[in-house]
C-alpha positions in Angstrom: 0.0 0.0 0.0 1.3 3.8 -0.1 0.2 6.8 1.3 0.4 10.3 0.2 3.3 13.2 2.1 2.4 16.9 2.1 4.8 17.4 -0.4 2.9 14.9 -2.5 5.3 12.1 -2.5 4.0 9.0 -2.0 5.5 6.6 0.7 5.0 2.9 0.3 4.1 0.7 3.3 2.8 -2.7 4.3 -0.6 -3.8 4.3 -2.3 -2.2 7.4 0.8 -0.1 8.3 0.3 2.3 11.6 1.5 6.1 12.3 4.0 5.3 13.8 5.4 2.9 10.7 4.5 6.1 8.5 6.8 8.5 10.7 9.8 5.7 10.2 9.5 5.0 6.9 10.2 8.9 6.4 13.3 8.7 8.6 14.7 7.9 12.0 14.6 11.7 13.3 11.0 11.8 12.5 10.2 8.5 14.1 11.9 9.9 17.2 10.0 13.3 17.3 6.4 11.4 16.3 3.8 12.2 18.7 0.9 11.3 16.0 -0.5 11.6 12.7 -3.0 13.8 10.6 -4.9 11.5 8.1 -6.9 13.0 5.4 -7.0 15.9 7.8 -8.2 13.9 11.2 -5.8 13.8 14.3 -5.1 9.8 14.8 -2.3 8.8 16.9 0.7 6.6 16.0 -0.9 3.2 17.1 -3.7 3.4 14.7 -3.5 1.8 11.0 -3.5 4.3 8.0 -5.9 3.6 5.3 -4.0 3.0 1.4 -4.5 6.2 -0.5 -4.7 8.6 2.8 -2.9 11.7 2.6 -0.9 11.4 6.4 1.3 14.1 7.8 3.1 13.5 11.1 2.8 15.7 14.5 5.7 16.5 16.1 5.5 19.3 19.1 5.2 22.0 17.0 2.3 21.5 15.7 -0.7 23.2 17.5 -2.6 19.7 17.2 0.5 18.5 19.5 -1.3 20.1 22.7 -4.8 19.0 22.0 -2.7 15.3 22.5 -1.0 16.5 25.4 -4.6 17.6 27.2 -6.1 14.7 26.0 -3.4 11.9 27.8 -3.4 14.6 30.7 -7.5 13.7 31.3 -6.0 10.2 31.5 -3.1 11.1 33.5 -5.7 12.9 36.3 -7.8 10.2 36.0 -4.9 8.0 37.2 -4.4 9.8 39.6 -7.7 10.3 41.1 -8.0 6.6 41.4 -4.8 6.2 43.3 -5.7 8.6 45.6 -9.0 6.8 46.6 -7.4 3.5 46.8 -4.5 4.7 49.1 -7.4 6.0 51.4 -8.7 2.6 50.8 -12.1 2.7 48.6 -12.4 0.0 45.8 -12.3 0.6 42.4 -15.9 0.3 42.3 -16.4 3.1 44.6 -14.7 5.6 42.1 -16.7 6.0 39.0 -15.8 8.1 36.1 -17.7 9.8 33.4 -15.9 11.8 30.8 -12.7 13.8 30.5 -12.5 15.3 27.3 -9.9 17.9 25.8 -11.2 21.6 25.7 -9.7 25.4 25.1 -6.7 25.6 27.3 -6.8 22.2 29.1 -9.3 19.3 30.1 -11.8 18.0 32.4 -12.8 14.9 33.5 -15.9 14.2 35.4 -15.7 11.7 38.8 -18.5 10.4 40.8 -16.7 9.7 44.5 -17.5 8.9 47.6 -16.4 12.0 49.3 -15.9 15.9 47.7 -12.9 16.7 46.8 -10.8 19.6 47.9 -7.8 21.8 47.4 -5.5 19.7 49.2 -6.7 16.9 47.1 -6.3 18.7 44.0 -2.5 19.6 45.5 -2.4 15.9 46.0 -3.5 14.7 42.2 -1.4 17.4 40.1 1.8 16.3 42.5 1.1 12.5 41.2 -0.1 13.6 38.0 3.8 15.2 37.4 5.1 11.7 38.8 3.3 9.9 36.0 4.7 12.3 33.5 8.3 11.6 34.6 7.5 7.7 34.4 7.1 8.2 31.0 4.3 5.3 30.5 3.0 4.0 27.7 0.1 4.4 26.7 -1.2 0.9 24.7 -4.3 1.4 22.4 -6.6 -2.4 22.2 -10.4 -2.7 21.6 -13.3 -5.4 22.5 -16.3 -6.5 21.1 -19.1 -4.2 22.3 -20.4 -6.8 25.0 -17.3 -7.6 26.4 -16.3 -4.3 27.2 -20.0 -3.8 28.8 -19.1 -7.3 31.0 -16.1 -5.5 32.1 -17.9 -2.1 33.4 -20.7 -3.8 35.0 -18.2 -6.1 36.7 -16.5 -2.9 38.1 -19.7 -1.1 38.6 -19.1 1.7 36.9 -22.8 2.6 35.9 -21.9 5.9 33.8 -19.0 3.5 31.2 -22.1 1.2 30.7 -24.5 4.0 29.5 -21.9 5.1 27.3 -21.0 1.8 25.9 -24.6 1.0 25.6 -25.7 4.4 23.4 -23.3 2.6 20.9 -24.0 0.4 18.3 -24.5 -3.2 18.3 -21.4 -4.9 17.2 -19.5 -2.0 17.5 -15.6 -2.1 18.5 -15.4 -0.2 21.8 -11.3 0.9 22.0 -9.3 1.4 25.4 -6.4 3.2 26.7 -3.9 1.2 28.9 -1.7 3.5 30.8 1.4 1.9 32.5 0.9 -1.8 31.7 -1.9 -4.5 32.7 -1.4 -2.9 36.6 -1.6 0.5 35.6 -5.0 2.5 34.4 -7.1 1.5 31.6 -10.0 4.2 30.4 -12.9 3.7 27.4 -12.0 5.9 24.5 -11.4 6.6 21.2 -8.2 8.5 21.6 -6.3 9.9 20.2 -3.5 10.0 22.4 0.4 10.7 23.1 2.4 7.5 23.2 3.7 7.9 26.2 3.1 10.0 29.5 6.7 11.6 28.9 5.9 13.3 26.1 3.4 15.9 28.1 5.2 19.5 28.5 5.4 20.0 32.2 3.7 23.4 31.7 0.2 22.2 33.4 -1.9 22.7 36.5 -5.2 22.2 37.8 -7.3 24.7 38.3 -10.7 24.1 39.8 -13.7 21.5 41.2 -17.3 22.1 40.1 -20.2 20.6 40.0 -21.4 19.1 36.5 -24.6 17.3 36.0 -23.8 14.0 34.2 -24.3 15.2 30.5 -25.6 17.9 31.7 -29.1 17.0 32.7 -30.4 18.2 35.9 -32.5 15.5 36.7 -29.0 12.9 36.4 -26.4 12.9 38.8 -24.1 15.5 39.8 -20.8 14.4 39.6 -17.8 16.6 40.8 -15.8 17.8 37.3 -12.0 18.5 38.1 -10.4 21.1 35.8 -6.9 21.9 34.5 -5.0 23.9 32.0 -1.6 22.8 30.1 0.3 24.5 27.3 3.5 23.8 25.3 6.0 26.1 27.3 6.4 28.0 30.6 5.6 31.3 29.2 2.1 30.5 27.8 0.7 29.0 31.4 1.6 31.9 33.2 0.5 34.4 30.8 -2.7 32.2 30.7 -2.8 32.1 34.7 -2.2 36.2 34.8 -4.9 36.6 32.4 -7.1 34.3 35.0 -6.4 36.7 38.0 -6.6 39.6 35.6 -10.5 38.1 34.6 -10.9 37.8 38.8 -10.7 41.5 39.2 -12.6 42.3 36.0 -15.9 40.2 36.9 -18.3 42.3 36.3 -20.7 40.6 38.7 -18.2 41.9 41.6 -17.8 45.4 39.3 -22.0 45.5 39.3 -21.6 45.2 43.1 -19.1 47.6 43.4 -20.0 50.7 40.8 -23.5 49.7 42.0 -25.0 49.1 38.6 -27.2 45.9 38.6 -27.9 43.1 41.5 -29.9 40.1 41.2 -32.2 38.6 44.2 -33.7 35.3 45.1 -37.0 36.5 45.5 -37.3 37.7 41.8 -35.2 34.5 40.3 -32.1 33.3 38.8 -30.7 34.6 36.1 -33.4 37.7 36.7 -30.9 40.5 36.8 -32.2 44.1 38.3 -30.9 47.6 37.4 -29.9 50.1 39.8 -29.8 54.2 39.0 -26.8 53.9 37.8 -26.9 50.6 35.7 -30.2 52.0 34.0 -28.6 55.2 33.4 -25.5 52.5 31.3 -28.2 50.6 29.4 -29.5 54.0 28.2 -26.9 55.3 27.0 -26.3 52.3 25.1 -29.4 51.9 23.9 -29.4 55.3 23.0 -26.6 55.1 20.9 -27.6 52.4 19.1 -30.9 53.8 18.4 -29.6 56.8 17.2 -27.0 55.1 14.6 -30.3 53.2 13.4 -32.6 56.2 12.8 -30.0 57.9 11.2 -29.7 54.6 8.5 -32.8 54.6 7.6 -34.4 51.9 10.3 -38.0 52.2 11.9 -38.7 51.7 15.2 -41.8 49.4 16.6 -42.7 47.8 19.7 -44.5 44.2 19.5 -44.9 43.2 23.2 -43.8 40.2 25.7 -46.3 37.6 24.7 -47.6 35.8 21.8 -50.1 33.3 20.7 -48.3 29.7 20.6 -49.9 29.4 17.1 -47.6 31.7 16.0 -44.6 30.3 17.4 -46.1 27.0 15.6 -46.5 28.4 12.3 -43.1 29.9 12.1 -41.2 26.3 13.3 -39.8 27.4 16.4 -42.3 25.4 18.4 -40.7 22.1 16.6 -37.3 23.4 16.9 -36.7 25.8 19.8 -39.6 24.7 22.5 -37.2 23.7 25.3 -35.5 27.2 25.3 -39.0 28.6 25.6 -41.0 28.9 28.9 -44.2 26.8 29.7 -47.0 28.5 28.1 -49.8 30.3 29.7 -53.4 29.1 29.1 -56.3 31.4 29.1 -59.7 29.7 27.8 -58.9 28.2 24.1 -56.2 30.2 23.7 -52.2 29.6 24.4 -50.0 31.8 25.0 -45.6 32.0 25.5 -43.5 35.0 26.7 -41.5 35.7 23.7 -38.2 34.5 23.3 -37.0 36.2 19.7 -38.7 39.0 17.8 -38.8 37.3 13.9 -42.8 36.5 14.1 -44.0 39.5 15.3 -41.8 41.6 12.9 -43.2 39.6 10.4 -46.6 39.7 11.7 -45.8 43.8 11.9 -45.0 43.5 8.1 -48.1 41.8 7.0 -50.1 43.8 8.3 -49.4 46.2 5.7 -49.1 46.9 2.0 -45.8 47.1 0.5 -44.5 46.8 -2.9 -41.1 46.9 -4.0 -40.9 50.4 -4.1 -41.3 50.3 -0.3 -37.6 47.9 0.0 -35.6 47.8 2.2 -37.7 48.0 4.8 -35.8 48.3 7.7 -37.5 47.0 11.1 -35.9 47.8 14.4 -37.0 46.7 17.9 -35.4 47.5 21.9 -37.4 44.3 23.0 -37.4 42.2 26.6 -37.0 38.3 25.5 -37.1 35.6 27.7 -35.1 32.2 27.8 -35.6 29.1 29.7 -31.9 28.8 30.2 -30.9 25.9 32.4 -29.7 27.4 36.0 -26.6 25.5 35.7 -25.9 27.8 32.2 -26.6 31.2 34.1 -23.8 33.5 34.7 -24.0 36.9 35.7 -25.3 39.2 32.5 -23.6 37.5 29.9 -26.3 34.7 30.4 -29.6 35.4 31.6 -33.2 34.5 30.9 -34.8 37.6 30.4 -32.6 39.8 28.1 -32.8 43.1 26.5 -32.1 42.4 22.4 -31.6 45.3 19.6 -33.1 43.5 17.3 -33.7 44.0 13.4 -35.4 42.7 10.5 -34.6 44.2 7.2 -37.4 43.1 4.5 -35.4 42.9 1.2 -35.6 41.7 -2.4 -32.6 39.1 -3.1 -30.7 41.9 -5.1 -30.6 44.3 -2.1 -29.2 41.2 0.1 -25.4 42.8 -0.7 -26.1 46.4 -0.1 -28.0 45.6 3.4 -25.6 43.4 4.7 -23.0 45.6 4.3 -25.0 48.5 5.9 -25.1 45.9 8.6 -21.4 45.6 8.6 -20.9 48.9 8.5 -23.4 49.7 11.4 -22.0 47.0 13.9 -18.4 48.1 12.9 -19.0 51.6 14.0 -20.5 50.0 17.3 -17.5 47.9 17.9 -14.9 50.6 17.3 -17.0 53.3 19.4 -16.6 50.6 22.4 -13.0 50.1 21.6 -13.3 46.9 20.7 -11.2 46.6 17.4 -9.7 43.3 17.6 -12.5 41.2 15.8 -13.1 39.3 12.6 -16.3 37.7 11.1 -17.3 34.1 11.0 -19.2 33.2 8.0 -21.1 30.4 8.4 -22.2 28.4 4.9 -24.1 25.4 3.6 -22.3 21.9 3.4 -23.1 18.8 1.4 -25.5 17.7 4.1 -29.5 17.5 2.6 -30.9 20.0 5.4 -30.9 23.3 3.9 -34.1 25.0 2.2 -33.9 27.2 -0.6 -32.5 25.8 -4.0 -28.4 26.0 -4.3 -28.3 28.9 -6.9 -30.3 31.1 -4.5 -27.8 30.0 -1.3 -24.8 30.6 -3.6 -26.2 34.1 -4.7 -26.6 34.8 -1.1 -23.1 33.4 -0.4 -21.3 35.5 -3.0 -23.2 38.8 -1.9 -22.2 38.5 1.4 -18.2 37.9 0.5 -18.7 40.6 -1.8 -20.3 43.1 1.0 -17.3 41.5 3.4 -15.1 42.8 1.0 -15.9 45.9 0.2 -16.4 47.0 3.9 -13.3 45.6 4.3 -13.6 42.9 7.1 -11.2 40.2 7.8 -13.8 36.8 8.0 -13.1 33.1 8.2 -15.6 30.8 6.4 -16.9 27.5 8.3 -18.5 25.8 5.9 -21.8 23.6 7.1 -22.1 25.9 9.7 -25.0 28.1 8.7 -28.5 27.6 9.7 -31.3 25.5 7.7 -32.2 28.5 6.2 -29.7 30.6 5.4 -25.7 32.0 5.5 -24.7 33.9 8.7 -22.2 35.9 9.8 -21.1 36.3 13.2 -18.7 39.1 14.5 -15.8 37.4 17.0 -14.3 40.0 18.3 -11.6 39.9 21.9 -11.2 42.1 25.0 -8.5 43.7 26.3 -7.8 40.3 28.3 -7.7 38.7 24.5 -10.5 36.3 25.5 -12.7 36.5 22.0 -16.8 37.1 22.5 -19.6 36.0 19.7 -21.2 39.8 19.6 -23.2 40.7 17.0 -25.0 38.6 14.4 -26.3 38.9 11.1 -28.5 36.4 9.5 -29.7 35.7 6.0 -33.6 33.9 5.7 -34.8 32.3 3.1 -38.0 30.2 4.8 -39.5 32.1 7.6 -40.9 34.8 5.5 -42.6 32.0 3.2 -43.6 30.4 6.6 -45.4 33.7 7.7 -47.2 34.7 4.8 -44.7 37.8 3.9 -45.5 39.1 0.2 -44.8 42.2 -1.1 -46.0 43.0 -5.1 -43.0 43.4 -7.4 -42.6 45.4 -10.4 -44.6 43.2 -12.8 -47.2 43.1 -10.8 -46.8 39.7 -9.4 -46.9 38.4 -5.1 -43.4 37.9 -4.1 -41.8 36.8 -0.9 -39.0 39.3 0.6 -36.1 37.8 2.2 -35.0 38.6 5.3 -32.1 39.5 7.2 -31.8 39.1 11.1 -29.4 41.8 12.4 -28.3 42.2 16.4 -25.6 44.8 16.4 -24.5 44.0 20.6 -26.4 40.7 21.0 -27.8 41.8 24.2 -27.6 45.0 25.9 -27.0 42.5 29.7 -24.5 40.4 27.8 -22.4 43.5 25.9 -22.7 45.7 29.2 -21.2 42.5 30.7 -18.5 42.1 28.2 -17.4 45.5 28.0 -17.8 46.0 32.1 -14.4 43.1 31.9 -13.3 45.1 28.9 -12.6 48.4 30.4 -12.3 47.0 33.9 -15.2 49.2 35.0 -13.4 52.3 33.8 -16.4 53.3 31.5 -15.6 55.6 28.8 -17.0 59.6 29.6 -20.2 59.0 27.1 -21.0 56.0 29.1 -20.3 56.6 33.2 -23.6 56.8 34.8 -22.2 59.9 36.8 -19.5 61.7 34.6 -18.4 64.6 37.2 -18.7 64.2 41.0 -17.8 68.1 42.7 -16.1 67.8 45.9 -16.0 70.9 47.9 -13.6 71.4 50.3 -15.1 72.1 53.2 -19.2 72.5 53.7 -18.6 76.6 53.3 -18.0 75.5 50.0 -21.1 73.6 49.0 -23.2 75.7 47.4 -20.6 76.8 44.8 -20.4 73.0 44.0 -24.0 73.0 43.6 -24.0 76.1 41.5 -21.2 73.6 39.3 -23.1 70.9 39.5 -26.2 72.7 37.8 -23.9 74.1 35.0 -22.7 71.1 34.0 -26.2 69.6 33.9 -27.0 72.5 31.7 -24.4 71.3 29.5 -25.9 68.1 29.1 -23.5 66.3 31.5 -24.6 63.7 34.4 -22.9 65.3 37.8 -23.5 64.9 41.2 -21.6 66.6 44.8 -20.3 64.7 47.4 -22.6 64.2 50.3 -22.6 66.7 52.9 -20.1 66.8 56.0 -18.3 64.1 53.9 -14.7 65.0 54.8 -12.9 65.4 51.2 -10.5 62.4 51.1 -13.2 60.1 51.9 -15.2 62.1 49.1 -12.5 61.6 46.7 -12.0 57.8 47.3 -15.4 57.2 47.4 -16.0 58.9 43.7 -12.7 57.1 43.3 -14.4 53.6 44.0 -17.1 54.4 41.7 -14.9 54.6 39.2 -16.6 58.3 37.7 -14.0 59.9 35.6 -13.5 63.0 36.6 -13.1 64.6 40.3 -12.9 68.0 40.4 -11.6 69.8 43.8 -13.3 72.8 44.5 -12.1 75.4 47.4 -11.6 79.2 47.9 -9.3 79.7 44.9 -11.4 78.1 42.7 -14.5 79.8 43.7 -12.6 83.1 43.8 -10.9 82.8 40.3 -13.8 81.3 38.5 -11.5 78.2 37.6 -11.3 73.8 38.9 -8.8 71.3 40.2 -9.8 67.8 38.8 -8.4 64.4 38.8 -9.1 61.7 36.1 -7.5 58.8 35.0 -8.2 59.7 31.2 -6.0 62.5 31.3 -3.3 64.4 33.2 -4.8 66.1 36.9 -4.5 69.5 36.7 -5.1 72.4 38.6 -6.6 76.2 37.8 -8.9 75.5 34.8 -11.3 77.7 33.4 -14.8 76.7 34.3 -16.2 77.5 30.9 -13.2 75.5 29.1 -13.7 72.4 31.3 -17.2 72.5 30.7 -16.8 72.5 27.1 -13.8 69.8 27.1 -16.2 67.3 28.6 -19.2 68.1 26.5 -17.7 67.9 23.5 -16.1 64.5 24.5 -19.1 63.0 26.2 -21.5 63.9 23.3 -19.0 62.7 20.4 -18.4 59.4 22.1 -15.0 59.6 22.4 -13.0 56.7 23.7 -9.8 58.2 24.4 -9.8 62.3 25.2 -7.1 64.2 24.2 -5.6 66.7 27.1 -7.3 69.6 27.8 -5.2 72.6 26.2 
């Protein structure tokens, strides 16, 4: 047999050769360095055969696929470890049941169902043995049995969560192992792939955390305790990747809420429920404000459809059939059933029939602040960023399938503005396409028209995008804006969504130039997802340090003493005048306590006011967007901030 190189050699082998006889066959170095193979674009490791005809490329510890190896035997290696712990404190085998422990961003999990809850010093305890098994350097020795052996095995061990998974295979299927360290070391169910030996993990790893998972992840099954850790290829990457963790600590905006006093959430309303202080409204105004005033001025109309909606709608448009779990129970009055509404496409549409439009009337451009609600699991809820009743800037734009390019990349162009005014300018676009699988509505000339308008609008506005093809939804291409923080994590924010089906669903027609009933297409836009999930994101972002435009109080007037008070009053009302939010500091506060409480709140400017200042007509301020300084004109100041505040600027020059 022969297989194929990356330089397009071929490389004969015997019948049913392996990796590993792939990387000697190339040469003795390779062999050496081998830690598994790429066939036909799939990571295999260097135990399994190579099909004749394959194109195979070997990993060595440069490649990036190297680590995804490394984490994998790791889950293994913890594993091991785990279950040596437990025996030396003298539990059976059978008293230490595991579930999964697959590879994911960073580092792995694995999920263990023991008979006591683990704690720091145990995780001290497993990552200390875990580094012993490295330095063993033990192989790792791939085998398979016939589907009911391998079930005879686990049931004999009574491990109840390996038999489900054995059992949701198929009959007669080949179930494959991992044997770490010989017969009396520790065997695992899995498909692999693997490293060949322990030795070959990078030191550079440590576990991080215990939690509590449901097993796969239904509330109603067990919950087992899931240990986590992170590994990477050299020194340098864990500990930027454990700075960036304590970094993330401090930037939570759950504790920023708390502190800046934004938002709160309380048992008594719910989980996942989140509730808006003064300040935290006065945020998601401003945002909302902005976004609604980028809209108007591109031509969208605003409209208001409600918080619940006939279930027969929800039927007719397929999102009963596809999307009922995420929805809540629905509400029964007489005949008629009713569900809090979870997405805004059916009543826009609903808006849309209810009048007359012909093509003269496209684009029509349908924009919406609306309150959704999600039955997210309570396991799933985190802070803002995910909730299950959510604020959406939602958008429909009604088009004719020539317009598609033009709109879209009004869309781009409307979300990129957003981004950049936020400062977030490290982002790309995932397009999402049709594959070769039968699911997608909407005959292929009409999704390939589609694609090529949207690379075309991509291109012209100028964005970087990565296509993931078989990606995109039944019923149309999307594209998705990834964009990272100042911490480089990366965020899915905004969305924009081709549909080719749920107009026809709805009954959406508007009359074309000949005269004839046509259906529009439509695109779904959001340009921050969420204003609880953006004000979350960019909370972490800017570390609570909200840009001028956006601080709930911009100016806090500190007077020196309480003789001073009603000229930081008199300030206080001229800066209102000017459009800017200000507030004084409370009375018989002594001023350094004044200065670190506005200081704690995080407002941006502090300006001192005393007898000079009064007397000269002038203010003292601190900020941390620009030098402190000392003797400034009122009327300059005034103006400095104003003109700042109301054109959105992100990072304010000096004042002159």
């Amino acid at each position: 047999m022969h297989v194929l190189l990356p330089d397009g050699k071929q490389l004969e082998l015997p019948e049913h050769a392996t990796g590993r006889q792939v990387a000697e066959a190339i040469g003795p170095g390779l062999a050496r360095a081998a830690l598994g193979v790429r066939v036909d674009g799939r990571l295999s490791d260097l135990q399994s055969e190579v099909p004749a005809g394959a194109r195979v490329e070997v990993v060595t510890k440069k490649d990036d696929d190297a680590m995804f190896l490394a984490r994998h035997t790791l889950a293994h290696v913890m594993a091991q470890a785990v279950q040596e712990l437990f025996e030396a404190e003298g539990y059976g085998r059978s008293q230490v049941h595991m579930g999964i422990g697959p590879v994911i961003e960073n580092g792995f999990y694995y999920d263990f169902d023991l008979p006591r809850t683990l704690n720091p010093d145990d995780l001290e305890k497993i990552e200390a043995r875990m580094r012993e098994l490295v330095k063993a350097d033990l192989p790792l020795q791939k085998y398979a049995l016939p589907r009911d052996e391998a079930l005879a095995r686990y049931r004999e061990l009574g491990d109840p969560y390996k038999v489900e998974l054995i059992q949701d295979l198929p009959e007669g299927e080949t179930i494959t192992f991992y044997e770490q360290g010989g017969e009396e070391g520790f065997t695992d169910l899995c498909r692999g792939p693997h490293l060949p030996r322990t030795g070959a993990v990078p030191p550079h790893f440590k576990l991080m955390s215990v939690a509590g998972a449901y097993w796969r992840g239904d509330e109603s099954r067990p919950m087992l305790q899931r240990v986590y850790g992170v590994a990477f290829a050299t020194k340098e990457e864990l500990e930027h990747h454990l700075w960036q963790l304590e970094e993330a600590k401090k930037r939570d905006h759950r504790k920023l809420g708390r502190e800046l006093k934004l938002f709160t959430f309380a048992d008594e309303i719910g989980a996942g429920l989140p509730l808006f202080l003064p300040r935290g409204e006065i945020v998601r105004h401003e945002m909302e404000r902005f976004v609604r005033e980028k809209q108007t001025e591109h031509g969208y109309q605003h409209v208001w459809t409600g918080h619940l909606v006939k279930e027969e709608l929800y039927v007719r448009s397929g999102h009963i059939a596809n999307y009922a779990d995420d929805m809540f129970p629905p509400m029964v009055d007489g005949d008629v059933t009713y569900r809090l509404k979870p997405m805004n496409c059916p009543s826009h549409m609903t808006l849309f029939n209810s009048q007359f439009y012909s093509y003269r009337d496209l684009p029509l451009r349908m924009a919406e602040f609306a309150t959704l609600y999600r039955n997210e699991r309570s396991g799933q809820l985190s802070g803002l960023t995910r909730v299950r009743s959510l604020t959406q800037d939602d958008a429909h734009i009604f088009c004719t399938e020539e317009q598609i390019q033009e709109e879209f990349a009004l869309a781009l162009r409307i979300v990129r503005e957003t981004l950049d005014t936020y400062g977030l300018k490290d982002y790309y676009v995932q397009l999402s396409l049709r594959g070769d699988e039968g699911k997608y509505v909407a005959d292929d000339e009409k999704w390939e028209r589609a694609t090529q308008a949207l690379r075309a609008a991509l291109d012209s506005e100028g964005v970087d995008y990565v296509e993931a093809r078989g990606e995109a939804a039944f019923y149309g291409p999307k594209a998705d804006f990834m964009a990272s923080d100042a911490l480089g994590r990366e965020w899915q924010l905004s969305t924009i969504q081709v549909d080719f089906i749920q107009p026809s669903r709805l009954g959406c027609e508007y009359v074309a130039e000949d005269g004839s009933k046509r259906t529009p297409v439509v695109l779904h836009r959001a340009v921050t997802g969420s204003t609880e999930r953006f004000l979350g994101v960019i909370l972490e972002h800017f570390a609570g340090d909200l840009p001028l435009w956006l601080a709930p109080e911009q100016v806090r007037v500190v007077p020196i003493t309480d003789k001073h008070r009603d000229g930081a009053m008199r300030l206080v009302e001229r800066f209102e005048a000017a459009g800017l939010r200000a507030g004084v500091a409370d009375e018989g506060e002594r001023m350094n306590a004044a200065v670190r409480e506005a200081e704690l709140l995080k407002i941006p400017y502090i300006v001192i006011l005393g007898d000079k200042e009064l007397e000269q007509g002038t203010v003292s301020f601190r900020s941390r967007k620009e030098p402190n300084r000392n003797g400034v004109p009122v009327e300059a100041f005034v103006e400095h901030l104003s003109r700042n505040a109301a054109g959105r600027v992100l990072e304010i020059s000096p004042l002159g």
